[in-house]
C-alpha positions as CSV (number, residue, x, y, z in Angstrom):
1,X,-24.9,-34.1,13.7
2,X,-21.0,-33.4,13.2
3,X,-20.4,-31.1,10.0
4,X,-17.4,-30.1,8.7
5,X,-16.4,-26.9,6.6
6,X,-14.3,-25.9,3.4
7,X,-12.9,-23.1,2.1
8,X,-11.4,-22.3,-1.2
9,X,-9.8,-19.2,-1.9
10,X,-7.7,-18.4,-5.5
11,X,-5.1,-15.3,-5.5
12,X,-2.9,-13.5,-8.2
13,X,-0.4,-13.6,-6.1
14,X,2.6,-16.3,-6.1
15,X,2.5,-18.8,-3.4
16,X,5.5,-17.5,-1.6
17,X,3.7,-13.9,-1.3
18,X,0.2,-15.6,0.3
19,X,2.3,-17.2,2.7
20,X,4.2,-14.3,4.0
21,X,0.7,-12.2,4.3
22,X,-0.8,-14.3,6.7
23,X,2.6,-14.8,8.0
24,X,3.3,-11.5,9.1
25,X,-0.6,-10.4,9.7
26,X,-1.9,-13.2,11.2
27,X,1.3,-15.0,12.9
28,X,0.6,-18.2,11.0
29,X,3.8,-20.5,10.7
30,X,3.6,-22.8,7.9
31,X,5.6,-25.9,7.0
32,X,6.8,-26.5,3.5
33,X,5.8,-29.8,2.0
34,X,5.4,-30.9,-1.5
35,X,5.2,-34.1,-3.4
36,X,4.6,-35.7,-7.1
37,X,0.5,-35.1,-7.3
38,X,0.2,-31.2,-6.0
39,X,4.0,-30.3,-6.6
40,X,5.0,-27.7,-3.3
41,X,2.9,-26.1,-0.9
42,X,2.8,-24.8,2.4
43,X,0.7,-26.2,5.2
44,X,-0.6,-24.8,8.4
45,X,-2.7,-26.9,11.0
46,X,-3.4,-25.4,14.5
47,X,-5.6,-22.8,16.5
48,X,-7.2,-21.3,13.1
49,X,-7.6,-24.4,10.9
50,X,-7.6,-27.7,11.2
51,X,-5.6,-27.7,7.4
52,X,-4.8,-25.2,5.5
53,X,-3.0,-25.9,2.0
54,X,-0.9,-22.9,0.1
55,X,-0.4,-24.9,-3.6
56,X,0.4,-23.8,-6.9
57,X,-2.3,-23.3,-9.4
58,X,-0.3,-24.9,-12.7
59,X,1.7,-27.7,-11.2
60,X,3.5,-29.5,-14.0
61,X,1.5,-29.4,-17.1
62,X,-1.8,-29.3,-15.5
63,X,-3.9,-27.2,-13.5
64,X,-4.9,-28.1,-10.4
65,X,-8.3,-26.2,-10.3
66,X,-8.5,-25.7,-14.0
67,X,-12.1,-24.2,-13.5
68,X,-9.7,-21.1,-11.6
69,X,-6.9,-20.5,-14.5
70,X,-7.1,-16.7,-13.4
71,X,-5.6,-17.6,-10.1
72,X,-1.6,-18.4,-9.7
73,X,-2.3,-19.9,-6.1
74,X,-5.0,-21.8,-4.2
75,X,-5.7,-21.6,-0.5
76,X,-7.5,-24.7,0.5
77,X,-9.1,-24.8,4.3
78,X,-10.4,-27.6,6.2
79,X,-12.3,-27.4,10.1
80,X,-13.0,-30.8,10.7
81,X,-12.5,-31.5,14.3
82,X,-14.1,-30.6,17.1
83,X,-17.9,-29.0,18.2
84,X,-19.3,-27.6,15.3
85,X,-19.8,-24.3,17.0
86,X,-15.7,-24.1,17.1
87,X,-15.4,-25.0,14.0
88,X,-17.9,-22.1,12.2
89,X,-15.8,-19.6,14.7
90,X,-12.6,-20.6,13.2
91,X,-14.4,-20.7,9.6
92,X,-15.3,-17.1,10.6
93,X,-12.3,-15.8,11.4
94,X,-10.6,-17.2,8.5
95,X,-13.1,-15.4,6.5
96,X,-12.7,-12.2,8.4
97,X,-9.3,-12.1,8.2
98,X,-9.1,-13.0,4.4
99,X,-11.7,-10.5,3.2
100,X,-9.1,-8.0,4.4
101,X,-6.1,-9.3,1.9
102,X,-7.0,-8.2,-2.0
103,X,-5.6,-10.6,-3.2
104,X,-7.6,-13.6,-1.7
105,X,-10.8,-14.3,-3.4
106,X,-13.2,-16.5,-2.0
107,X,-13.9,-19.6,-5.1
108,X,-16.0,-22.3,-2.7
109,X,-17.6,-22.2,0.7
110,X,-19.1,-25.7,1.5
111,X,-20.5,-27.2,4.5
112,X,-20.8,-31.4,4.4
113,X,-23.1,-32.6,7.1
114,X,-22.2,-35.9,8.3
């Protein structure tokens, strides 16, 4: 059976601060993309995360996770490829790394088994 894992965390912090944390910690490089439904955000895909989605809380006049107003930006993680073993390792590692950063608060953990 193939799973695959998601992780939500919310922070106080502006999105341009998350970024350069796990930037300069954890030598992530990011790309900047944005568009009319989320607004901006910064993506990383590689040896950590399959996706991993740096996005503004309030985009326009809405929120995004209006159940999480408390929080200026969402950190939204995907592990979706590969042996399911890997993919709880890198889930792992993100958490690890995460629960070291104040700011970060874990909202949703969620495994969907396929």
């Amino acid at each position: 059976m193939r799973n695959y894992y998601f992780l939500e965390y919310g922070s106080d912090k502006c999105l341009a601060v998350v970024e350069n944390d796990l930037r300069e910690r954890y030598s992530l490089d990011f790309d900047k993309h944005g568009d009319c439904i989320v607004g901006d955000c910064i993506h990383y895909s590689g040896n950590y995360a399959d996706q991993m989605l740096i996005k503004e809380n309030f985009f326009g006049k809405e929120w995004q996770y209006p159940q999480h107003k408390e929080y200026e930006t969402i950190v939204a993680i995907s592990f979706t490829e590969g042996k399911n073993k890997n993919k709880i390792n890198k889930c792992n590692t993100i958490k690890s790394w995460f629960d070291q950063l104040d700011h970060l608060h874990l909202l949703k953990e969620e495994t969907v088994e396929n």
